[in-house]
N, C-alpha and C positions, 0 to 999 in steps of 0.2 A: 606462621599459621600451619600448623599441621594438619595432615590428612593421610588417610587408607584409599588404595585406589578405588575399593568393592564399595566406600563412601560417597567418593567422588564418581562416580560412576552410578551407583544411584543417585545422585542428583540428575545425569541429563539422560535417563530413559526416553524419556519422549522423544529427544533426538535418535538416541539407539536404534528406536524402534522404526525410525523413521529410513534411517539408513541402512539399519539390513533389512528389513523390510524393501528395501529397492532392490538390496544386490540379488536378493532371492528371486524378486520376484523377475528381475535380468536375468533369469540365468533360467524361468520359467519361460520366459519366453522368445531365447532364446534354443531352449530344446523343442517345443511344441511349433514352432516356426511360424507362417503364415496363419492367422485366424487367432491368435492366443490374444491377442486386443481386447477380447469383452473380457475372459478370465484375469487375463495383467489388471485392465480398469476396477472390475472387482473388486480385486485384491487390493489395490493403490487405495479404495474407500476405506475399507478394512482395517487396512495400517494407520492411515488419518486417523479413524475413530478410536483406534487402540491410543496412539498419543495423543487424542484427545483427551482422553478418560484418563490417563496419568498426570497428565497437566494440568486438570481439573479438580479431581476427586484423590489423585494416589498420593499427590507430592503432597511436600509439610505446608503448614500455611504460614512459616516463621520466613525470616530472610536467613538464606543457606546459602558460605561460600565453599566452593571447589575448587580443586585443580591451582594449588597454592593460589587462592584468590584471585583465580583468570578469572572464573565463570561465578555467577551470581542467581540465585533465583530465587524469586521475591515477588510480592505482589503486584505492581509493574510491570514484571517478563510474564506472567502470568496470564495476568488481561493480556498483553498484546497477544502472547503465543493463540490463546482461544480465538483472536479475529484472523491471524495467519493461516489459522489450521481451519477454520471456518471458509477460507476465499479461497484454499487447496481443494477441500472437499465441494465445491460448489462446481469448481473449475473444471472436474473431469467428466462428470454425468454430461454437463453445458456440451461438453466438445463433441461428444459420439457422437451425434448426427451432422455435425458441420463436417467432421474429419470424413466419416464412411462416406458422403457425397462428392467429397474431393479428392479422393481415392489414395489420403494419407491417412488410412486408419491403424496406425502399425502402434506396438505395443511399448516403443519405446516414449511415448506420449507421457503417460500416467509416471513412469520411473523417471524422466527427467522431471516433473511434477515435483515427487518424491524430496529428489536431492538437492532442487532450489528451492522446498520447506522446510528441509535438516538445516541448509545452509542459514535460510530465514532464523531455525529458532535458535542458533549458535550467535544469531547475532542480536536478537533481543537478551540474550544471556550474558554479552560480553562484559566484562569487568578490565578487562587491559586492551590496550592497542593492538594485541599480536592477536585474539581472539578475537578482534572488530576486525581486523583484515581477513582472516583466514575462513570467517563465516561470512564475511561479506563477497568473497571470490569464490567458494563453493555457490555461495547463490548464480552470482552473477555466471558462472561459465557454463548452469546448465539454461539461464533464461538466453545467453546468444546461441545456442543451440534448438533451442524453441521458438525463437522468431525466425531463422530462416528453417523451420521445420518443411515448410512447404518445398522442398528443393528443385523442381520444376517450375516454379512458380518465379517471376523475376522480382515481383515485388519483395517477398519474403525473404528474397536471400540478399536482397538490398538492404532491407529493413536488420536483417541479422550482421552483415558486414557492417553498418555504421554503426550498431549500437554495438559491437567488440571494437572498434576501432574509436570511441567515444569514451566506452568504459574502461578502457587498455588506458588512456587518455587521465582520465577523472583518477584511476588507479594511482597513477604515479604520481600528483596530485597528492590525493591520502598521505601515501607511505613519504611522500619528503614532508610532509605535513608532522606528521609522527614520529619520524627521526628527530627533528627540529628539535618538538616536544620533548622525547627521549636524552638528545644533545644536553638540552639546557635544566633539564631536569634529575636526569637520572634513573628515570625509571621509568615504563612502561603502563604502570598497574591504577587504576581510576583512582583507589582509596590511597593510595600513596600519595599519586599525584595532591588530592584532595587536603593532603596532611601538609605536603610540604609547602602550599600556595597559603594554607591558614597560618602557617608559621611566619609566614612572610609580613601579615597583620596588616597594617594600611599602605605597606608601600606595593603591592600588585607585584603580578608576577611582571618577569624579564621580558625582553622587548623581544627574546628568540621564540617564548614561548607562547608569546601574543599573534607572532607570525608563525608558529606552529599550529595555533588555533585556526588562522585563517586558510589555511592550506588542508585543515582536518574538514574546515566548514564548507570550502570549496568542491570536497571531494563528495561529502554526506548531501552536498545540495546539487549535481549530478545525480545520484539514487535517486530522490525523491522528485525529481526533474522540475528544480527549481530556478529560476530568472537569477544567473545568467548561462545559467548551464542549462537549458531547457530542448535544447537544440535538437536534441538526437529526439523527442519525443513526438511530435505528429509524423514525421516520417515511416517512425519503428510502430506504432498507433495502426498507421494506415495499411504498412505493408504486411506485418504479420497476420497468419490467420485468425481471424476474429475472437476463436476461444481462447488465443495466446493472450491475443489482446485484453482480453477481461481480466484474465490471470496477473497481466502483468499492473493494472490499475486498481487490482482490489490486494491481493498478499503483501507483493512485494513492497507496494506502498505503506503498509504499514508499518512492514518490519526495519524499511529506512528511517521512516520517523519514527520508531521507538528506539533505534540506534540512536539517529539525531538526539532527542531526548536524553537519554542517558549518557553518551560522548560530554556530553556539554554541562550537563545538571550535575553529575556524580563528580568528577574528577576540577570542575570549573563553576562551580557554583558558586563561592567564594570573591572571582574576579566576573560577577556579573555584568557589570559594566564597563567590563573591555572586550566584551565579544557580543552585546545585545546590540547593540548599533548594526552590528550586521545583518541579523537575524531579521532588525525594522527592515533595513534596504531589501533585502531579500523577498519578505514578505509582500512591502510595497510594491515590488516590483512584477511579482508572483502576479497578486491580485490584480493591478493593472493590464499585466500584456494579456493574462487569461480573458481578463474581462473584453478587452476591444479584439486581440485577433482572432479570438473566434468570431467575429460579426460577418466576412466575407466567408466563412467557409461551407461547402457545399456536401464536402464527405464528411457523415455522421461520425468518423472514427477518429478522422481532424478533428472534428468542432472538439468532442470529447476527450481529446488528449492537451487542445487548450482551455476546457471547464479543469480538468484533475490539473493542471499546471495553477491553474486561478483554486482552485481547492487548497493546493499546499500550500497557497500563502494564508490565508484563512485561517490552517492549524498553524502554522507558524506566529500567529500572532500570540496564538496562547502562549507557546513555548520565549518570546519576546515577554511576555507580561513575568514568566518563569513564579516561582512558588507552586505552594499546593496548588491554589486555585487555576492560574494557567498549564499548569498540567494535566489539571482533570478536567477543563475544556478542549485540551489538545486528542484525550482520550472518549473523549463523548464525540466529539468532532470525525474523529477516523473511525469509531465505531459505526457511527449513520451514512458515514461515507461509503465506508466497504459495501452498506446495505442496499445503498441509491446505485453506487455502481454494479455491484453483480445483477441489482433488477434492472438497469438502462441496458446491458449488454445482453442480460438474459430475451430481451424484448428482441434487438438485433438478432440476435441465432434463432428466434421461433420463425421470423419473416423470412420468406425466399419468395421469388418471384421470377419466373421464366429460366426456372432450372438454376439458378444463380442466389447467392447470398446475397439480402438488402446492405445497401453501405451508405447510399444519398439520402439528401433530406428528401427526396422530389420522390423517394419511393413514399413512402408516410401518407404522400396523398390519402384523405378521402378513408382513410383506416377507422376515423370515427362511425363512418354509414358502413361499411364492411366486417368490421369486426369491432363491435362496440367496448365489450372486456379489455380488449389488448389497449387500447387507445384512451379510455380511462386510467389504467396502470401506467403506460408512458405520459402523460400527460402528468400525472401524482409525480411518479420522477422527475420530471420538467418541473416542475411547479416547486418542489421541495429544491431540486439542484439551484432553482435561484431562492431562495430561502423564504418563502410566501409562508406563514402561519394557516393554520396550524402543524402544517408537517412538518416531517422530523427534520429536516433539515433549517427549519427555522429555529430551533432549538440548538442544534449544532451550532451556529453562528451565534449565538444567542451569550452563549456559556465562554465562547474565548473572546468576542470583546469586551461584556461583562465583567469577563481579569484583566484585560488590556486597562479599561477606564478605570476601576479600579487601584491600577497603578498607576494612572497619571498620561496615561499613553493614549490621549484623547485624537489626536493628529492622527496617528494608526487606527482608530478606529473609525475615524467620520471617515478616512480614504477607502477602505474596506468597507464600508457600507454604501458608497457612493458606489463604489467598483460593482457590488453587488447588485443595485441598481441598474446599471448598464449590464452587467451578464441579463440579469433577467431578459434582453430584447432577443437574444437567440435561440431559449429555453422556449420563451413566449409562442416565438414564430415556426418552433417543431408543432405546438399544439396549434396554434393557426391552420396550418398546412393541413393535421390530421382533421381538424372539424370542418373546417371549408372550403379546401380544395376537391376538384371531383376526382374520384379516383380515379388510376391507370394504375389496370391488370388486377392482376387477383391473385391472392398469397397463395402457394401450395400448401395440401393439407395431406396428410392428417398432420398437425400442428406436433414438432418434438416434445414429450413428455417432460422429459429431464428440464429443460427450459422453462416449461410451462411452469411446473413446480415451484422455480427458483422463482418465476417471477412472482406466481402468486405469494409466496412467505415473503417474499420483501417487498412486495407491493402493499400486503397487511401490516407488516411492521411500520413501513413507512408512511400510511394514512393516521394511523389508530397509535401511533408513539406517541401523543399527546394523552391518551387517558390512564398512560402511568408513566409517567417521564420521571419519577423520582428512584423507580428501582435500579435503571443505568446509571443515573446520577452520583446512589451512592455507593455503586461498585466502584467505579471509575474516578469516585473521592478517596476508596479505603486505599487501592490501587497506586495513586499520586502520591498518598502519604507516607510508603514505603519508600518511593524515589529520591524525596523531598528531606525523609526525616533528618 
């Protein structure tokens, strides 16, 4: 396949923009020194919305490949990239006022932002193995830089050394995964891959590249911090400061599972049933531990890093059922996902109480007779994160076992709905706490704006999703069937 570079090169603008867009604005505030944090932030909104609007409105709406068929963009990378750039752009407003009270408000915040969304959209784009790794390690080396951003802080630079030391781990992993692949294959490239396993007809692929597979899936289920590789997640959850932590439960999660997604779909879609047994185990296993270990925990930031571990297996089931339809449950899935979480963590960063960020369940007290608003909207996110109807997150669940059953995959879904059932008891008992406990203390006010914001638009999305559920629907169908075709 032939290409122009000034071709291939307009194809990943968005990312372009994304990445000088940092170096500049590094190098902004880098000269303006101390205080250039609101101008850098600014600016970091700025460049999001520029590749937003390229990503949306400038690119073709055909599938366009690049860079001799590394890079891919389609309608697939398309959708994902708008929920990436959406949980970047939420990310930074959310953090001013946690960072300016912990007296890290420095400018390198927003540009490390920047470079784990360039990294993100290179890997929703990826068409070969060498562009899955290389945008997946751009990501990942500016997110352990942003959990122990706190560097005084012990939590934070605990929370940033295991999660480099995890994902150094899950890395090596990948790449012998991908060599394997490469070994027994010969090439690198998804649509190759794709060509040479169909040629293969009913005998599947080789038994290297089955365990090429396994070692690819073992790596891509670290990212998305899947059961068994879950490990490094309430830790990095709890220690990081709180706006990293939104950041890293709402973007970067997606842009794992639309890697996942495409890893597996595009280049192995053919040998579906030598690498979906995984995908059940996985899931099962996801929705299980999410569902029972969060029942004993007491810091909001734990509970919440085993609900998003019980979340991945949820979308993994769609991606288990595989076709259109479990695709464009996997994509409806993480689209309300993103929303329920930037508005749970949006709710965490508005509360402070005695000079200090809320983190426990035991602060929540009594927030219903104190502030009525705020404790309505976390209680909607409670209520939809265990998937109670009408909210949206009843619909989320709704659409990937719907493909699950569908396919035959009735055991995966009575277990995920049963799991879902048992989450509900720790969802439940955050709005317990807020209606019936009596309070202790009193939030500081004036209540952060930026916060307030996020929470309200995902708090409306997330009630009122039910009185047009068809318009996500069939984005997130047109979307699938680019993947899929």
């Amino acid at each position: 396949m032939t290409s122009t570079l000034s071709a291939d090169l307009a194809l990943i603008i968005p990312e372009l923009i994304l990445a000088v867009g940092a170096l500049a604005l590094l190098l902004v505030g880098a000269y303006r020194g101390e205080g250039s944090s609101r101008v850098v932030g600014i600016g970091a909104m700025a460049v999001i919305l520029a590749a937003l609007y390229f990503t949306v409105c400038a690119g073709s709406a055909e599938t366009v490949h690049g860079f001799h068929d590394m890079v891919v963009i389609d309608g697939f990378g398309r959708f994902m990239k708008v929920l990436v750039l959406i949980g970047a752009l939420a990310a930074i407003p959310m953090s001013v006022d946690f960072l300016k009270r912990a007296g890290v408000d420095r400018f390198e915040f927003p540009v490390l932002i920047l470079l784990a969304t360039a990294g993100m959209m290179l890997m929703v784009s990826a068409n070969d193995l060498i562009t899955l790794y290389v945008g997946l390690e751009l990501q990942s080396l500016a997110l352990y830089v942003l959990a122990a951003f706190m560097r005084d802080d012990a939590r934070s630079t605990e929370a940033g050394l295991k999660y480099f030391v995890l994902g150094a781990l899950s890395s090596g992993m990948l790449l012998y995964g991908c060599s394997l692949i490469y070994g027994f294959s010969g090439t690198t490239n998804f649509t190759d891959l794709a060509k040479g396993i169909a040629t293969l007809g009913g005998h599947g692929a080789s038994i290297g590249i089955v365990i090429g597979i396994v070692f690819l899936v073992a790596g891509l289920a670290f990212k998305v911090s899947a059961v068994p590789f879950h490990m490094w997640t309430p830790d990095v959850y709890e220690g990081s400061p709180t706006p990293v932590t939104a950041f890293f439960a709402a973007a970067p999660k997606v842009a794992a599972m639309a890697l996942f997604l495409r890893a597996l779909t595009t280049p192995f879609g053919e040998i579906v049933g030598q690498w979906q047994q995984i995908i059940i185990f996985v899931s099962i296993a996801s929705m299980l531990l999410g569902a029972f270990a969060a029942i004993g925990q007491t810091n909001m930031k734990r509970l919440l890093a085993y609900s998003s571990i019980g979340h991945v297996g949820y979308a993994l089931v769609g991606l288990a059922a595989g076709g259109e339809q479990g695709i464009r449950g996997v994509l409806v899935y993480m689209t309300i996902y993103l929303v329920m979480t930037l508005g749970t963590f949006g709710v965490l960063l508005v509360m402070r109480k005695d000079g200090k960020p809320v983190e426990t369940i035991v602060d929540f007290a009594g927030l219903g007779r104190t502030h009525p608003w705020l404790a309505f909207v976390m209680a909607s996110f409670m209520f939809s994160l265990a998937g109670i109807p009408p909210l949206a997150g009843f619909f989320a669940k709704f659409y990937v076992f719907l493909a699950a059953m569908e396919q035959g995959l009735y055991t995966l879904s009575v277990i995920g709905m049963l799991s879902s059932v048992v989450s509900a008891f720790y969802y439940l008992r955050i709005v317990k706490v807020m209606y019936f406990d009596a309070p202790e203390g009193q939030l500081e006010t004036p209540l952060p704006l930026a916060s307030r914001i996020v929470v309200t638009v995902t708090g409306t999305l997330t009630v009122l999703y039910f009185v047009v559920p068809g318009a996500l629907v069939a984005v997130a169908g047109a979307a699938a069937k680019t993947l899929v075709r």
